[in-house]
Jmol script that loads the backbone (N, CA, C; Angstrom):
load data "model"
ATOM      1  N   UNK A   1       9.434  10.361  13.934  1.00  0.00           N
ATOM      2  CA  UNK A   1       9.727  10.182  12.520  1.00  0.00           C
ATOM      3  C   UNK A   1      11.238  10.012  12.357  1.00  0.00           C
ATOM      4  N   UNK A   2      11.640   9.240  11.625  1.00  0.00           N
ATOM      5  CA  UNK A   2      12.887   8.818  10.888  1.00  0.00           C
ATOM      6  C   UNK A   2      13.392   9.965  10.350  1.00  0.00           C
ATOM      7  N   UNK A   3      14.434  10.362  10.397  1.00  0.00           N
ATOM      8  CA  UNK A   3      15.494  11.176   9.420  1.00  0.00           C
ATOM      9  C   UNK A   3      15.187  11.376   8.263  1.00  0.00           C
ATOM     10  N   UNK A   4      14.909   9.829   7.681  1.00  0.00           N
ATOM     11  CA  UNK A   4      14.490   9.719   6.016  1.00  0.00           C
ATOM     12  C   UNK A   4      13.337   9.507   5.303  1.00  0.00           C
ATOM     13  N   UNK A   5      12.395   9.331   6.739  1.00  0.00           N
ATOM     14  CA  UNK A   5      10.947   8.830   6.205  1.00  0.00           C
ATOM     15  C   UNK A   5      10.044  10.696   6.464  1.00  0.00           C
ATOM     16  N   UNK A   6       8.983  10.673   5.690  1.00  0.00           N
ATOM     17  CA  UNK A   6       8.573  12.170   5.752  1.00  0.00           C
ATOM     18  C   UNK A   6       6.991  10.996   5.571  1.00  0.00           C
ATOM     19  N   UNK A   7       5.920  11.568   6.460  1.00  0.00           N
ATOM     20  CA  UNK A   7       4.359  10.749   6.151  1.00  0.00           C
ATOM     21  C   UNK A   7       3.749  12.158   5.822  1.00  0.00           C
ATOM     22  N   UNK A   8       2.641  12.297   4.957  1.00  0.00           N
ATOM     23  CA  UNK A   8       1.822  13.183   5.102  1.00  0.00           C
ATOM     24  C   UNK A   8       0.129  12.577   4.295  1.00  0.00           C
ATOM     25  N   UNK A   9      -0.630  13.388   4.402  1.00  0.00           N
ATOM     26  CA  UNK A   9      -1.527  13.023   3.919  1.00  0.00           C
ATOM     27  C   UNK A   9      -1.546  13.589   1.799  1.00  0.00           C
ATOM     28  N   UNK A  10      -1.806  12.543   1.603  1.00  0.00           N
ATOM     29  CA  UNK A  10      -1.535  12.637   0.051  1.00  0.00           C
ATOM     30  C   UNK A  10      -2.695  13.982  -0.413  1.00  0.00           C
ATOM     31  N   UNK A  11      -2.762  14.671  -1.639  1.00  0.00           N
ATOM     32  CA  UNK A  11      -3.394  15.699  -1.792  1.00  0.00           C
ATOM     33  C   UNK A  11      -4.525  14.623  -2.538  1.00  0.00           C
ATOM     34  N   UNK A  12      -5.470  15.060  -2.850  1.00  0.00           N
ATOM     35  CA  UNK A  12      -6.430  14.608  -3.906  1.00  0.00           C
ATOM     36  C   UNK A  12      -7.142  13.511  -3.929  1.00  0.00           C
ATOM     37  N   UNK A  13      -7.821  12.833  -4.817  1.00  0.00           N
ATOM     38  CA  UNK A  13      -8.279  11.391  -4.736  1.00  0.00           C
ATOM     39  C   UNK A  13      -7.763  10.640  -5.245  1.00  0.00           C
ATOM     40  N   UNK A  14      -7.193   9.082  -4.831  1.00  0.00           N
ATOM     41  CA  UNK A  14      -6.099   8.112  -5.344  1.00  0.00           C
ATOM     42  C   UNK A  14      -7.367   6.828  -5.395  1.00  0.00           C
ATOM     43  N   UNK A  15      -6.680   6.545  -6.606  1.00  0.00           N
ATOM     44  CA  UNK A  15      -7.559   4.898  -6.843  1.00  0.00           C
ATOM     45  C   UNK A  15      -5.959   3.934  -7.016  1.00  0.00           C
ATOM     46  N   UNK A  16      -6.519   2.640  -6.849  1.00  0.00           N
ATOM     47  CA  UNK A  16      -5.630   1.416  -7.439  1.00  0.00           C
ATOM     48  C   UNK A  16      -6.721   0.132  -8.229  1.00  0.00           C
ATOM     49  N   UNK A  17      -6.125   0.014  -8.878  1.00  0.00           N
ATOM     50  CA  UNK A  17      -7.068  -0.895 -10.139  1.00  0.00           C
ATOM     51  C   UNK A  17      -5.986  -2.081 -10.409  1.00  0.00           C
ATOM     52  N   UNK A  18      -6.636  -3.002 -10.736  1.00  0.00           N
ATOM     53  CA  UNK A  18      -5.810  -4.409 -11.093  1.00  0.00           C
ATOM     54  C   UNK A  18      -6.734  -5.350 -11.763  1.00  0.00           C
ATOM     55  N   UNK A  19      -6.454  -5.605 -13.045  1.00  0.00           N
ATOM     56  CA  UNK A  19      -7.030  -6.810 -13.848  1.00  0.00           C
ATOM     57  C   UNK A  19      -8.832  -6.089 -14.393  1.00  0.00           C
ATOM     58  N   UNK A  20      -8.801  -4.799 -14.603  1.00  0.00           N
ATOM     59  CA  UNK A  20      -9.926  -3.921 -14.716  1.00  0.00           C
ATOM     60  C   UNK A  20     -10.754  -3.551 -13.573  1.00  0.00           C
ATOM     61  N   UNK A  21     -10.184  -4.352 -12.318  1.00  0.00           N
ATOM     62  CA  UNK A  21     -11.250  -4.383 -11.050  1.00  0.00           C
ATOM     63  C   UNK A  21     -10.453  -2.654 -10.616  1.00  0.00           C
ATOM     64  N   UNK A  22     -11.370  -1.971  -9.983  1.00  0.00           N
ATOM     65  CA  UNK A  22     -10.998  -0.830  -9.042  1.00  0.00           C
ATOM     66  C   UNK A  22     -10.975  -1.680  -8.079  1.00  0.00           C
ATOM     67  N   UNK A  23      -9.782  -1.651  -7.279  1.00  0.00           N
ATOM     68  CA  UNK A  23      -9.572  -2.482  -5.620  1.00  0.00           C
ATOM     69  C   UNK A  23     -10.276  -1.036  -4.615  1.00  0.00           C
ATOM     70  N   UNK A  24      -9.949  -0.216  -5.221  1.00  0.00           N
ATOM     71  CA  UNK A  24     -10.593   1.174  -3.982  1.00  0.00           C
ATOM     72  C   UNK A  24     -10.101   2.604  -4.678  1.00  0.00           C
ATOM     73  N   UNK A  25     -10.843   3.601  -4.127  1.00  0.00           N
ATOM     74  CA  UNK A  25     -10.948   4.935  -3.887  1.00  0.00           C
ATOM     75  C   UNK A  25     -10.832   5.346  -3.034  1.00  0.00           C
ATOM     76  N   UNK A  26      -9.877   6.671  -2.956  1.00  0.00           N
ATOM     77  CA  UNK A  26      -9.820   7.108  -1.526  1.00  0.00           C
ATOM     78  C   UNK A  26      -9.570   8.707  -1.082  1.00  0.00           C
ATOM     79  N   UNK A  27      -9.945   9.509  -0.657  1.00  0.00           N
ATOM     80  CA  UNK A  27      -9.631  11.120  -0.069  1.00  0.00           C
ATOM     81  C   UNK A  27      -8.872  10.993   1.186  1.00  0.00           C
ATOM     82  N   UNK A  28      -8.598   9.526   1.606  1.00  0.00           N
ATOM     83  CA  UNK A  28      -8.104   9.849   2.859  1.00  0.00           C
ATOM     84  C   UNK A  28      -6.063   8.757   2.820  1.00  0.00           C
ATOM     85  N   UNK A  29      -5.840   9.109   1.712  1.00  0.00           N
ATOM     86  CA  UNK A  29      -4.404   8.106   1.334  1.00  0.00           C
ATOM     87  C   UNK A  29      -3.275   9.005   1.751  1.00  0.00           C
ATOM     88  N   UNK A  30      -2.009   8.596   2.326  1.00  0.00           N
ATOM     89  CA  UNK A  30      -0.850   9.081   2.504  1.00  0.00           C
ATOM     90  C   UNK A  30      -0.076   8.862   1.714  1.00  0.00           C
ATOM     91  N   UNK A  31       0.733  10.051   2.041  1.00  0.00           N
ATOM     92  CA  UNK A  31       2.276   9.436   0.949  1.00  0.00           C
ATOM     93  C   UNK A  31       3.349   9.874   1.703  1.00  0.00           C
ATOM     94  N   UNK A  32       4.332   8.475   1.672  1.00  0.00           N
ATOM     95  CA  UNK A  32       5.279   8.277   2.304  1.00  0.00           C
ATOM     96  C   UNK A  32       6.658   8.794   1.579  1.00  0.00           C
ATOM     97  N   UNK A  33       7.498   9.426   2.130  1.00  0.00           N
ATOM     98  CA  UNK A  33       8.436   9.742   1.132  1.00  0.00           C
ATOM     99  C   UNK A  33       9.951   9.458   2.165  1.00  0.00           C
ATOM    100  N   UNK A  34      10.601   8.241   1.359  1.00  0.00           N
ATOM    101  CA  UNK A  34      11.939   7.612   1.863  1.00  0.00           C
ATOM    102  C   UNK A  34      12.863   8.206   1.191  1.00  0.00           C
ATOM    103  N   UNK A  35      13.788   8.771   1.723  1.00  0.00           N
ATOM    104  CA  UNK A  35      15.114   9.453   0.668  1.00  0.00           C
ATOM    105  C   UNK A  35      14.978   9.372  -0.571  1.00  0.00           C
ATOM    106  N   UNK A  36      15.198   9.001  -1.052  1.00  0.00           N
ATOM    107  CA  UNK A  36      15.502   9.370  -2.710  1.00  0.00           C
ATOM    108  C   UNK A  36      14.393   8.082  -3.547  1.00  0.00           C
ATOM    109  N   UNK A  37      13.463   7.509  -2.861  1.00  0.00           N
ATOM    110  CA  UNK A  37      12.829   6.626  -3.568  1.00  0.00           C
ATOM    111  C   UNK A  37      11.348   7.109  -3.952  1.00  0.00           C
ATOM    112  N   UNK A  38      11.341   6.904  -4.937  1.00  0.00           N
ATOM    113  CA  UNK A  38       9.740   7.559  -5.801  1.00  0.00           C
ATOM    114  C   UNK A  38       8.786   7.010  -4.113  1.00  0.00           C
ATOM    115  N   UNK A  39       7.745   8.473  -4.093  1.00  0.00           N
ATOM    116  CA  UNK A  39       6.768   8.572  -2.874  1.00  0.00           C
ATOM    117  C   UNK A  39       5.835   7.416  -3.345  1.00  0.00           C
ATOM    118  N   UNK A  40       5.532   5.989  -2.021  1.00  0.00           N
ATOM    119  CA  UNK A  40       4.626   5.507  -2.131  1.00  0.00           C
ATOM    120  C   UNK A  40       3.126   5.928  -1.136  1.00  0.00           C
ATOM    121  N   UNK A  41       2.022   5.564  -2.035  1.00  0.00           N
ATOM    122  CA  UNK A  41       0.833   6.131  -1.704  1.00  0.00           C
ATOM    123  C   UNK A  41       0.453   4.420  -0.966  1.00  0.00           C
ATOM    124  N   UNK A  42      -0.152   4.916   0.349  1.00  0.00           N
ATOM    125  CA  UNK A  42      -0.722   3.908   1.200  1.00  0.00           C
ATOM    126  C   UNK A  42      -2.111   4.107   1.082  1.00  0.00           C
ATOM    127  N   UNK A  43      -3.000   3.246   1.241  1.00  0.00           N
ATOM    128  CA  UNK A  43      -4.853   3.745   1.157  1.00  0.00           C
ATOM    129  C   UNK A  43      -5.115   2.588   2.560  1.00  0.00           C
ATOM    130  N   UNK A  44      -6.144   3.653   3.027  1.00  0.00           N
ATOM    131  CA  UNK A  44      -6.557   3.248   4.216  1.00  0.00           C
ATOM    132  C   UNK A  44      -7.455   1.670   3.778  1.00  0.00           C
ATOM    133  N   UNK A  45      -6.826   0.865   4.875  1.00  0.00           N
ATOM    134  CA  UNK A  45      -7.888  -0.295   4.550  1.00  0.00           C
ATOM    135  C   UNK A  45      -9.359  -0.883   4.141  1.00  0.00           C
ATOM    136  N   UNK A  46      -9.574   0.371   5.087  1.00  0.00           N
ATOM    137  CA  UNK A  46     -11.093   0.747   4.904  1.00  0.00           C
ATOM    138  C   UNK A  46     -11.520   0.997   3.888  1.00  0.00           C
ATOM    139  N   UNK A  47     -10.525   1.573   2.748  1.00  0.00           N
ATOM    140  CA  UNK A  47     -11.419   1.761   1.221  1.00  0.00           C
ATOM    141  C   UNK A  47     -10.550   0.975   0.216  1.00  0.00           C
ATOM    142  N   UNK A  48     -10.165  -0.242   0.398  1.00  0.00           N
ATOM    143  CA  UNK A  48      -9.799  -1.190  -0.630  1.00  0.00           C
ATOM    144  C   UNK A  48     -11.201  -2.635  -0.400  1.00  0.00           C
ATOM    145  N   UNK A  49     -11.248  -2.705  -1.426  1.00  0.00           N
ATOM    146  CA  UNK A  49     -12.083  -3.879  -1.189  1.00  0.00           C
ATOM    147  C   UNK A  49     -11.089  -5.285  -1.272  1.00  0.00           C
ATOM    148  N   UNK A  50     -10.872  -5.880   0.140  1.00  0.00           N
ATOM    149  CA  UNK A  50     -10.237  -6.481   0.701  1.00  0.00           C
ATOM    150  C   UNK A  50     -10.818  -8.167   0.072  1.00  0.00           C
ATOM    151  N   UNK A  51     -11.887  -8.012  -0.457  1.00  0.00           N
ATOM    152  CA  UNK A  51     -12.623  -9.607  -0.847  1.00  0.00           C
ATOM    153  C   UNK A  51     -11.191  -9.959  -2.427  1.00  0.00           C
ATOM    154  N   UNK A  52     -10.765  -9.273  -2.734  1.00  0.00           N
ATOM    155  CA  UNK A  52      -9.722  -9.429  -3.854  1.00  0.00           C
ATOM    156  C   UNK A  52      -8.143  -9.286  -3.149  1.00  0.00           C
ATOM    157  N   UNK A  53      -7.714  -9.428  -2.060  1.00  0.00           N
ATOM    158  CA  UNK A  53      -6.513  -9.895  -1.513  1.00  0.00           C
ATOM    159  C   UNK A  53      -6.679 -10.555  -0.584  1.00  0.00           C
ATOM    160  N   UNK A  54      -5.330 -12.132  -0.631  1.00  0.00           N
ATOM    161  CA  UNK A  54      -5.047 -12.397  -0.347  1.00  0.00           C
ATOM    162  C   UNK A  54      -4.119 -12.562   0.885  1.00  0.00           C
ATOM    163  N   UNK A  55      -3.875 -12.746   1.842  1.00  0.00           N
ATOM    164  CA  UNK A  55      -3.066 -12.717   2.572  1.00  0.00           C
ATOM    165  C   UNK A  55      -1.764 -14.050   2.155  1.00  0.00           C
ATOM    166  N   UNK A  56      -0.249 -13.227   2.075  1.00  0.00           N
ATOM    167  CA  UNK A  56       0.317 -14.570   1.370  1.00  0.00           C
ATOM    168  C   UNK A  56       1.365 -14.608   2.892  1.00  0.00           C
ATOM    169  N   UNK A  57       2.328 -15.820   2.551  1.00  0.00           N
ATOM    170  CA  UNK A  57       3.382 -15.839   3.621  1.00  0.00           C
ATOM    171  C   UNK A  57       4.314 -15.572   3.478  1.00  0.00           C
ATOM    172  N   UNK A  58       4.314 -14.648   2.511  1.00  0.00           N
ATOM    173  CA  UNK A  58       5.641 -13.117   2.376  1.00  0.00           C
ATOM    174  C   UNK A  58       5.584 -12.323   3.089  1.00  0.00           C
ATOM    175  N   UNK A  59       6.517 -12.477   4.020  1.00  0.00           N
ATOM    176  CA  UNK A  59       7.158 -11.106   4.890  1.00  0.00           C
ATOM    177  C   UNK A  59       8.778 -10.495   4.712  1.00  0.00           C
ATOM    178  N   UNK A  60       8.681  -9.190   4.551  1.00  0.00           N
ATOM    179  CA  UNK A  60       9.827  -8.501   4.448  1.00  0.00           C
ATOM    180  C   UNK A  60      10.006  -7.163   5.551  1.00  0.00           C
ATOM    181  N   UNK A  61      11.336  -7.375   5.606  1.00  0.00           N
ATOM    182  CA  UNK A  61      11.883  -6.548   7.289  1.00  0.00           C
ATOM    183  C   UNK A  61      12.159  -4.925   6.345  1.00  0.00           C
ATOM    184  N   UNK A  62      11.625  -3.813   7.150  1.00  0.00           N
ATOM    185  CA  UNK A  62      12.395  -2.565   7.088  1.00  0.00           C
ATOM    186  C   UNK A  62      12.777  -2.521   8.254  1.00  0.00           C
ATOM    187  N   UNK A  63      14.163  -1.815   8.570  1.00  0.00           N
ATOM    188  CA  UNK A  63      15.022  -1.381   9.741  1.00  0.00           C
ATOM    189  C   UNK A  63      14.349  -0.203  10.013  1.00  0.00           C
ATOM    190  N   UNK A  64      13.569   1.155   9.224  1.00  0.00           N
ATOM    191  CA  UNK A  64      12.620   1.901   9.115  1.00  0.00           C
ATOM    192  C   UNK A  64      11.387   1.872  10.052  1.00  0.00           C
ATOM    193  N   UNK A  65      10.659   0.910   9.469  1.00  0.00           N
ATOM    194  CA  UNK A  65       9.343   0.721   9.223  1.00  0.00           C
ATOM    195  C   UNK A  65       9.024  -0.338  10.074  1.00  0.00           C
ATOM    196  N   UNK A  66       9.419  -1.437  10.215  1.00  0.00           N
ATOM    197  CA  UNK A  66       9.337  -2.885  10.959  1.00  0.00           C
ATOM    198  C   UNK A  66       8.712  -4.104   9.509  1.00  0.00           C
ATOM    199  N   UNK A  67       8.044  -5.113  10.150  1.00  0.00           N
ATOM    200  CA  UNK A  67       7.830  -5.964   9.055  1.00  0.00           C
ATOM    201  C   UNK A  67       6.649  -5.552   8.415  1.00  0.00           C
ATOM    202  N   UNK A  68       6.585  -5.951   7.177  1.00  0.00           N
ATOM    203  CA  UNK A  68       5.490  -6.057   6.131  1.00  0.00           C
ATOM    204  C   UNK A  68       4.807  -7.476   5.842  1.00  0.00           C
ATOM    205  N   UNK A  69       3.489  -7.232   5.672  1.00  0.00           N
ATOM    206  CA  UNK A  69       2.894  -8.551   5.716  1.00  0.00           C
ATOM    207  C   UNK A  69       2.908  -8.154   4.428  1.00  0.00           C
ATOM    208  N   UNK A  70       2.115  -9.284   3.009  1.00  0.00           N
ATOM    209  CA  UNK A  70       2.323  -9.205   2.205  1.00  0.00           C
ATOM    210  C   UNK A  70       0.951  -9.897   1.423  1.00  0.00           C
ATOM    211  N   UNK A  71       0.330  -9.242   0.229  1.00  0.00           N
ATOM    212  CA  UNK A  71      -1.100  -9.739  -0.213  1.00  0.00           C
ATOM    213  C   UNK A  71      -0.697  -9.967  -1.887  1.00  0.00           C
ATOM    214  N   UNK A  72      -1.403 -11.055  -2.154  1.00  0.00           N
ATOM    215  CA  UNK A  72      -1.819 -10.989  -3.923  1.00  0.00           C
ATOM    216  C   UNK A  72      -3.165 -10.784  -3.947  1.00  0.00           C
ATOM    217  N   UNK A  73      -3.029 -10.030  -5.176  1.00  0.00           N
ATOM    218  CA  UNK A  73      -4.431  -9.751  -6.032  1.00  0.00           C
ATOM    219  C   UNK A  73      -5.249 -11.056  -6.411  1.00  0.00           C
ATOM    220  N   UNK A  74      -6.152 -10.925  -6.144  1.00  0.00           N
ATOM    221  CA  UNK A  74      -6.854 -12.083  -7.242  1.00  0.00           C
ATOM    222  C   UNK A  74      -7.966 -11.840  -7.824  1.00  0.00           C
ATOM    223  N   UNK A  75      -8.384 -11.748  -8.907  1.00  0.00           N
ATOM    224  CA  UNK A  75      -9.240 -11.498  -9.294  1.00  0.00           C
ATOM    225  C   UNK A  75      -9.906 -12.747 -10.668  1.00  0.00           C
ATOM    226  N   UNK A  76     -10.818 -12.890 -11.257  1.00  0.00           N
ATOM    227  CA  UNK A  76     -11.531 -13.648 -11.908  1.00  0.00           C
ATOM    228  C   UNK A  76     -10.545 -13.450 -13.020  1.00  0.00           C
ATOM    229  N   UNK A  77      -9.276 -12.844 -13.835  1.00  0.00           N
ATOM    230  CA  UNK A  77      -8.917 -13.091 -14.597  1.00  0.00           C
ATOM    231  C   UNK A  77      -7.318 -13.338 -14.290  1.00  0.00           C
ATOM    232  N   UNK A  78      -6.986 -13.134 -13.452  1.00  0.00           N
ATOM    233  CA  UNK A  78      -5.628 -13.368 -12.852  1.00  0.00           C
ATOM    234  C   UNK A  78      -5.500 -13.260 -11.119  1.00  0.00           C
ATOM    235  N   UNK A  79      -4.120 -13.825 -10.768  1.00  0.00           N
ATOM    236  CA  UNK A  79      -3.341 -13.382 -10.114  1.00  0.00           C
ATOM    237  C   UNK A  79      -1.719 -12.615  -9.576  1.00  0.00           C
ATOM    238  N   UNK A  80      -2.205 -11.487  -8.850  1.00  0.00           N
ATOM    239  CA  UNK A  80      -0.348 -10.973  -8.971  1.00  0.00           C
ATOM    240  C   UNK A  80      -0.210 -11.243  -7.573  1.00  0.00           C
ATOM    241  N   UNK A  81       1.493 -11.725  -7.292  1.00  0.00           N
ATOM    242  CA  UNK A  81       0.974 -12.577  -6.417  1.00  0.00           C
ATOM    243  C   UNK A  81       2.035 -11.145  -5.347  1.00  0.00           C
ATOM    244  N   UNK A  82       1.944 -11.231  -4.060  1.00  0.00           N
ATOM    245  CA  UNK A  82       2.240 -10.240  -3.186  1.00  0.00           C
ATOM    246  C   UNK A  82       2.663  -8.768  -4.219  1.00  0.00           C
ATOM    247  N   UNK A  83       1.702  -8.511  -4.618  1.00  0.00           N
ATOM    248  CA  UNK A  83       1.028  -7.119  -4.831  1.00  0.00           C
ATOM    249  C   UNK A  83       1.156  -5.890  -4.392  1.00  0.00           C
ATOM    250  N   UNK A  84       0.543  -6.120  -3.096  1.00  0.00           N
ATOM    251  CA  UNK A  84       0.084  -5.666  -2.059  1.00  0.00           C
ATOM    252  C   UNK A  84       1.356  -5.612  -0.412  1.00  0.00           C
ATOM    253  N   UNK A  85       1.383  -4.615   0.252  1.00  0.00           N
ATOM    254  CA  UNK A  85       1.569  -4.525   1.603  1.00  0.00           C
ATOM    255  C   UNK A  85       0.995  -4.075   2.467  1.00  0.00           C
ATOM    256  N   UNK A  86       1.495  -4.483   3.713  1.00  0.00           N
ATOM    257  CA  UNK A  86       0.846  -3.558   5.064  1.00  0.00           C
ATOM    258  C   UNK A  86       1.880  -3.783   6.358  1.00  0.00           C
ATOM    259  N   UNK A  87       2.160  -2.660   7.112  1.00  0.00           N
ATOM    260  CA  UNK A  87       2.888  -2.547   8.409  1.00  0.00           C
ATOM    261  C   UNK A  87       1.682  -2.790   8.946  1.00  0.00           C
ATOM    262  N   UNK A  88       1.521  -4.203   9.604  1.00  0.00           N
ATOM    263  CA  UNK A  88       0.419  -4.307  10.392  1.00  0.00           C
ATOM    264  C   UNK A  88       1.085  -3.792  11.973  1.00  0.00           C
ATOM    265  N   UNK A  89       2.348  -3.880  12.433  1.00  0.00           N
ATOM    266  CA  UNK A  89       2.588  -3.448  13.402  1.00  0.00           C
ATOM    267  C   UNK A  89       4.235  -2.598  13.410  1.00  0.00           C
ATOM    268  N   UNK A  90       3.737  -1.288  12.602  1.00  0.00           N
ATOM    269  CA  UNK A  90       4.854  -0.438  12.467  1.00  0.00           C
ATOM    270  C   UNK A  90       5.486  -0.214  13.731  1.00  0.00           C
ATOM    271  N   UNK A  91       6.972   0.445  13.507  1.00  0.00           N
ATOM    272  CA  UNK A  91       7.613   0.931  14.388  1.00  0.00           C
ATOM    273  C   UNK A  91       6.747   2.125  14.810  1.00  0.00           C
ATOM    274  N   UNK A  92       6.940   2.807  16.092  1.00  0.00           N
ATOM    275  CA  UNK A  92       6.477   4.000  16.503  1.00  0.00           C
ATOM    276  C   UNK A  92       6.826   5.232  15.637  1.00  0.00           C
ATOM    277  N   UNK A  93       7.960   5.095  15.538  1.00  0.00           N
ATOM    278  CA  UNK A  93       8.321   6.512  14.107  1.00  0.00           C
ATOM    279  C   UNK A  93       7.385   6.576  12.941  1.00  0.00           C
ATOM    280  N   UNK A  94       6.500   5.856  12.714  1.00  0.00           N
ATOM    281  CA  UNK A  94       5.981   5.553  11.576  1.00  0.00           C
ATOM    282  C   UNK A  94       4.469   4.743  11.974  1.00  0.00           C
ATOM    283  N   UNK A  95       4.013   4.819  12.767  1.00  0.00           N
ATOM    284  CA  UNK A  95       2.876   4.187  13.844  1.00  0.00           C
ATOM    285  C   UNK A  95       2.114   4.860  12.553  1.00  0.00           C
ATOM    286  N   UNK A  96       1.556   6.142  12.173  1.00  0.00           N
ATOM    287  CA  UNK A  96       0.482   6.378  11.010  1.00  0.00           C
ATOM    288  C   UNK A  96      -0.048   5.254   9.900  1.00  0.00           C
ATOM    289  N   UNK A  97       1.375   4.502   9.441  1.00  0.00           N
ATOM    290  CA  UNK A  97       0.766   3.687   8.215  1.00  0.00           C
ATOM    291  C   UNK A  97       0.318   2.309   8.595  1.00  0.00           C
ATOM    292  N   UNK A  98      -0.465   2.471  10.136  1.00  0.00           N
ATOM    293  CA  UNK A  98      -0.732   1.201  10.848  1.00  0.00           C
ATOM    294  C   UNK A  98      -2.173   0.846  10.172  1.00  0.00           C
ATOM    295  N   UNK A  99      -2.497  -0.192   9.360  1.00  0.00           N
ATOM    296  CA  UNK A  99      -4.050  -0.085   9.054  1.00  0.00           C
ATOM    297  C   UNK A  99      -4.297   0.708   7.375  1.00  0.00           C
ATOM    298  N   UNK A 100      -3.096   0.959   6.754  1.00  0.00           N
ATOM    299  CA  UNK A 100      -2.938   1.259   5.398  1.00  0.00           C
ATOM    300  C   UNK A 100      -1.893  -0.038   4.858  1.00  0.00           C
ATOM    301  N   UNK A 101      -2.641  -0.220   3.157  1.00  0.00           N
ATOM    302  CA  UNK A 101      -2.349  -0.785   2.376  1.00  0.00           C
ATOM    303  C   UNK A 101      -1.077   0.127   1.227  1.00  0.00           C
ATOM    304  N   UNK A 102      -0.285  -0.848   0.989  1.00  0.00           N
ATOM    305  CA  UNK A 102       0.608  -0.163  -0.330  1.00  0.00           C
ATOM    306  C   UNK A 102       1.014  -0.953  -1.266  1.00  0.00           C
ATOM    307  N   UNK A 103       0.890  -0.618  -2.714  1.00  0.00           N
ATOM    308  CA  UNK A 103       0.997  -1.361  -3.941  1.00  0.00           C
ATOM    309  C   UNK A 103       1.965  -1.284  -4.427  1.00  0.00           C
ATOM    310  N   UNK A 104       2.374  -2.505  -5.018  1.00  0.00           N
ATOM    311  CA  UNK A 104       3.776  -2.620  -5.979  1.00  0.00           C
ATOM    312  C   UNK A 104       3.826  -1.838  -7.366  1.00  0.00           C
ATOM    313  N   UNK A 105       4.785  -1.167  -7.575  1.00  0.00           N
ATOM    314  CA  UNK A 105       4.432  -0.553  -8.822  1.00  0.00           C
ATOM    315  C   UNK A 105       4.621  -1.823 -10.088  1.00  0.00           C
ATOM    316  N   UNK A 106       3.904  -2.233 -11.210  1.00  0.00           N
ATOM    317  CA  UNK A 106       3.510  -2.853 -10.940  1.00  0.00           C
ATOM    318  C   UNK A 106       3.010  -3.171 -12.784  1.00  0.00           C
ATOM    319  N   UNK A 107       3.051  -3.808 -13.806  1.00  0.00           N
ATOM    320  CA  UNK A 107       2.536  -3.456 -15.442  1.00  0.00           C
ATOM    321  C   UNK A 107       0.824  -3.531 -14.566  1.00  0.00           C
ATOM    322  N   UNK A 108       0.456  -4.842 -14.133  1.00  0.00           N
ATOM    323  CA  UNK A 108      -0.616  -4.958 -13.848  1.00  0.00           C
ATOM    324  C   UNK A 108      -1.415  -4.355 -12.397  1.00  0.00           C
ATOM    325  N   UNK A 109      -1.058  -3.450 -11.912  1.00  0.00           N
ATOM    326  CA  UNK A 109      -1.549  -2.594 -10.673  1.00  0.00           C
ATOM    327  C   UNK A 109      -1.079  -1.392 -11.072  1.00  0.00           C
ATOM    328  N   UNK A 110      -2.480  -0.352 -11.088  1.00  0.00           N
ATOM    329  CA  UNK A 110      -1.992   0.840 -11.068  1.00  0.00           C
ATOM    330  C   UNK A 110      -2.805   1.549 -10.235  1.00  0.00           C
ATOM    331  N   UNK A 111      -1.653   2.342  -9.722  1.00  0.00           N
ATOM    332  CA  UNK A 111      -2.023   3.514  -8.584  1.00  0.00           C
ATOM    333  C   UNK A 111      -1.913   4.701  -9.158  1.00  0.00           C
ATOM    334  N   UNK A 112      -3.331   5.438  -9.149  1.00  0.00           N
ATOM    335  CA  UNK A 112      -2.987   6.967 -10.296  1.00  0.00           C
ATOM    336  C   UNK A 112      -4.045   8.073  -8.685  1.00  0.00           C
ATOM    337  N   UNK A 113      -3.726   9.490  -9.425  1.00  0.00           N
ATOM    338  CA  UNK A 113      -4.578  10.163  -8.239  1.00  0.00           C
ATOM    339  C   UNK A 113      -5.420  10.586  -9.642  1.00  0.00           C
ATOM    340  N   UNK A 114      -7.156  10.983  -9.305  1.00  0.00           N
ATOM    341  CA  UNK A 114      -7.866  10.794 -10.040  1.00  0.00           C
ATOM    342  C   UNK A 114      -8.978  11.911  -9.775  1.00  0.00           C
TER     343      UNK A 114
END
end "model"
wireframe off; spacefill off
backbone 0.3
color backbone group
């Protein structure tokens, strides 16, 4: 682990919703906490319903973390477009959020614990 990165498993049940769709539910979500930046909640892939993202050709580098691939929402009444992330191949300090999704905060995506 990084100096500044802290992983743990998030307490409770976390949903993310976009355009009225629930994308997923989950008991099994982490939360990542980077120095001083509001904790983001990752949800295991396995409980987003993946038929509503996109895979786009946005990638962005953490010196942290390694690269982020990058997804839009789509759904029958819109699109937001890279939304969505994933360390598909994190650094080892951070190897946990390999196979978890994380959302942009966001007017139209919300991530609440529920």
């Amino acid at each position: 682990m990084t100096a500044d990165i802290t992983i743990r498993k998030a307490p409770g049940k976390w949903c993310v919703r976009s355009g009225g769709a629930i994308l997923g539910e989950t008991t099994n979500a982490l939360e990542l906490l980077e120095g001083d930046l509001p904790p983001i909640i990752y949800f295991p892939r396995d409980d987003i319903a993946m038929a509503f993202l996109d895979k786009t050709d946005k990638v962005t580098h953490c010196p942290h973390k390694g690269d982020a691939t990058h997804y839009s929402i789509v759904n029958k009444s819109s699109v937001t477009e890279n939304a969505a992330w994933s360390y598909e191949n994190p650094i080892p300090a951070v190897a946990e959020i390999k196979g978890y999704l994380a959302f942009y905060r966001l007017d139209s995506v919300k991530v609440e614990q529920i």
